[in-house]
C-alpha positions in Angstrom: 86.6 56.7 -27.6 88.5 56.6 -30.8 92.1 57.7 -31.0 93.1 59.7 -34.1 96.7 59.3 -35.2 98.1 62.1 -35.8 101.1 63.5 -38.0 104.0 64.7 -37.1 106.7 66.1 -38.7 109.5 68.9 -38.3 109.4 69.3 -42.1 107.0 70.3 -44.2 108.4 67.9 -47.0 107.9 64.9 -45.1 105.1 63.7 -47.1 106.7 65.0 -50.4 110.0 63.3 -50.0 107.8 59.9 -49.3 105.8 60.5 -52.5 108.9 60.1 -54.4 109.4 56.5 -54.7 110.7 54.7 -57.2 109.8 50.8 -56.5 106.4 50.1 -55.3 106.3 48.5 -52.0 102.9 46.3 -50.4 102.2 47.2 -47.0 99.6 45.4 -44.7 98.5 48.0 -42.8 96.1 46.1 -39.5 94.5 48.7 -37.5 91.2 48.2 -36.0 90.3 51.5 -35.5 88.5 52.8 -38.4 89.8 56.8 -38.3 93.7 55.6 -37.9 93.1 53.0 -40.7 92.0 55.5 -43.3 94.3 58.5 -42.3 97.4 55.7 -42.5 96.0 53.6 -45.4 95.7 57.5 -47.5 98.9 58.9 -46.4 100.8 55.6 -47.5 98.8 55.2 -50.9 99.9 58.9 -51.5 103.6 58.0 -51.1 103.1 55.4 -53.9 102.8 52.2 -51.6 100.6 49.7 -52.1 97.8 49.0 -49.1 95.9 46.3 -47.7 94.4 46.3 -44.3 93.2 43.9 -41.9 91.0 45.2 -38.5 91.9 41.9 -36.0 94.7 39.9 -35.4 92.7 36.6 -37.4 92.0 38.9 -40.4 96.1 39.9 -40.3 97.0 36.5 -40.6 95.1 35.8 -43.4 95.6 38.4 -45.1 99.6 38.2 -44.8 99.1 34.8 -46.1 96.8 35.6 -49.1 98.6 39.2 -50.0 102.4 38.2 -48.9 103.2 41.6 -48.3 106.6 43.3 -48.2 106.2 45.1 -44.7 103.3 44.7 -42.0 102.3 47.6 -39.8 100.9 45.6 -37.2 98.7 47.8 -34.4 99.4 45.7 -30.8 96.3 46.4 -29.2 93.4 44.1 -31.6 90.2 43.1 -31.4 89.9 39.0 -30.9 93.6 38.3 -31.5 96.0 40.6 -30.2 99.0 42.1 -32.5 101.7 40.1 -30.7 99.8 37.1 -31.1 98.9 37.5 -34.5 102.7 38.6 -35.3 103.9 35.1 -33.6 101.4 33.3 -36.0 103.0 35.1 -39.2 106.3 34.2 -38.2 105.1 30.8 -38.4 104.1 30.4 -41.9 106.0 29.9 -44.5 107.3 32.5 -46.5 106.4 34.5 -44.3 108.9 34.6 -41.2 111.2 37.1 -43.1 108.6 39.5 -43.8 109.5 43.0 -42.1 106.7 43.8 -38.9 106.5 47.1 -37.7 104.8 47.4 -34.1 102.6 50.1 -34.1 101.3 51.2 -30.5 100.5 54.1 -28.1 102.2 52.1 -25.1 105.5 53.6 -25.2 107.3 51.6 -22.5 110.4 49.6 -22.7 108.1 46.5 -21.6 106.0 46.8 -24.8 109.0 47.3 -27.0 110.5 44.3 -25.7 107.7 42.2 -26.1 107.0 43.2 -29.5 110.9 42.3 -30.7 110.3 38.9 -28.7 107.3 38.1 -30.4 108.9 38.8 -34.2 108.4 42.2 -34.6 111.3 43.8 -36.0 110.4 47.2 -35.4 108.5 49.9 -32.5 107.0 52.8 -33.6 104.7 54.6 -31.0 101.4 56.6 -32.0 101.0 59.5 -32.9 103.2 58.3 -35.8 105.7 60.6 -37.0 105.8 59.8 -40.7 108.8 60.3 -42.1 110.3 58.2 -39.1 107.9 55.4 -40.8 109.3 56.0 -44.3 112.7 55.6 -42.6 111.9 52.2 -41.1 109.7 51.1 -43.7 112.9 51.6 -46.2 115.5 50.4 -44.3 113.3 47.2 -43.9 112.4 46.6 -46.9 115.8 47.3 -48.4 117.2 44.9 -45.9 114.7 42.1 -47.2 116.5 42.8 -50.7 119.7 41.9 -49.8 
């Protein structure tokens, strides 16, 4: 049974505000299931990121290492290597253990949340994503990695 991720948001200029940017930002975006990969991947494109996508935890590792991306949306539950996994890997390589990674998940436990941070994740957001709570983190990351 696929999951559709759906979108939330208490204002109806969430997706205009994100469409506004002014520096273009590459996001890996690894989701295996096909429906959440193309509503994410075309919601993000239309807020002026830049997307690559991965659908396994093996394909997010090399594709972090061929794309070096700016933030990783990493879903937790993948096919052949898990998210955590594939996070730990990522933090592994170099030039790549500073790289924001965003934990995306339906599992909305404290257990998962901690698990994620102790793997390398540096951020927990829970499905359905709300998406102007992803702007927010996916700024606030990536601004941090400026600095």
């Amino acid at each position: 049974m696929s999951q559709i991720v759906e979108v939330k948001s208490s204002e109806s200029t969430g997706v205009q505000r994100m469409t506004n940017r002014e520096n273009e930002v590459n996001v890996l975006l690894v989701e295996d299931t096909e429906d959440n990969r193309l509503m994410m991947r075309r919601l993000l494109e239309l807020s002026g990121y830049r997307v690559s996508e991965a659908v396994n935890g093996v394909e997010a590792v090399k594709a972090a290492e061929r794309e070096t991306p700016n933030v990783i949306l990493m879903d937790l539950s993948l096919p052949i290597v898990d998210g955590l996994t594939a996070t730990r890997r990522i933090r592994q390589l170099p030039d790549l253990g500073e790289v924001p990674i965003i934990a995306v998940s339906a599992h909305d436990t404290a257990d998962f949340h901690a698990e994620a941070l102790a793997a390398g994740c540096d951020a927990y957001i829970t499905k359905p994503i709300d998406y102007t709570e992803l702007e927010d983190l996916i700024t606030d990351l990536t601004t941090r990695q400026e600095r």
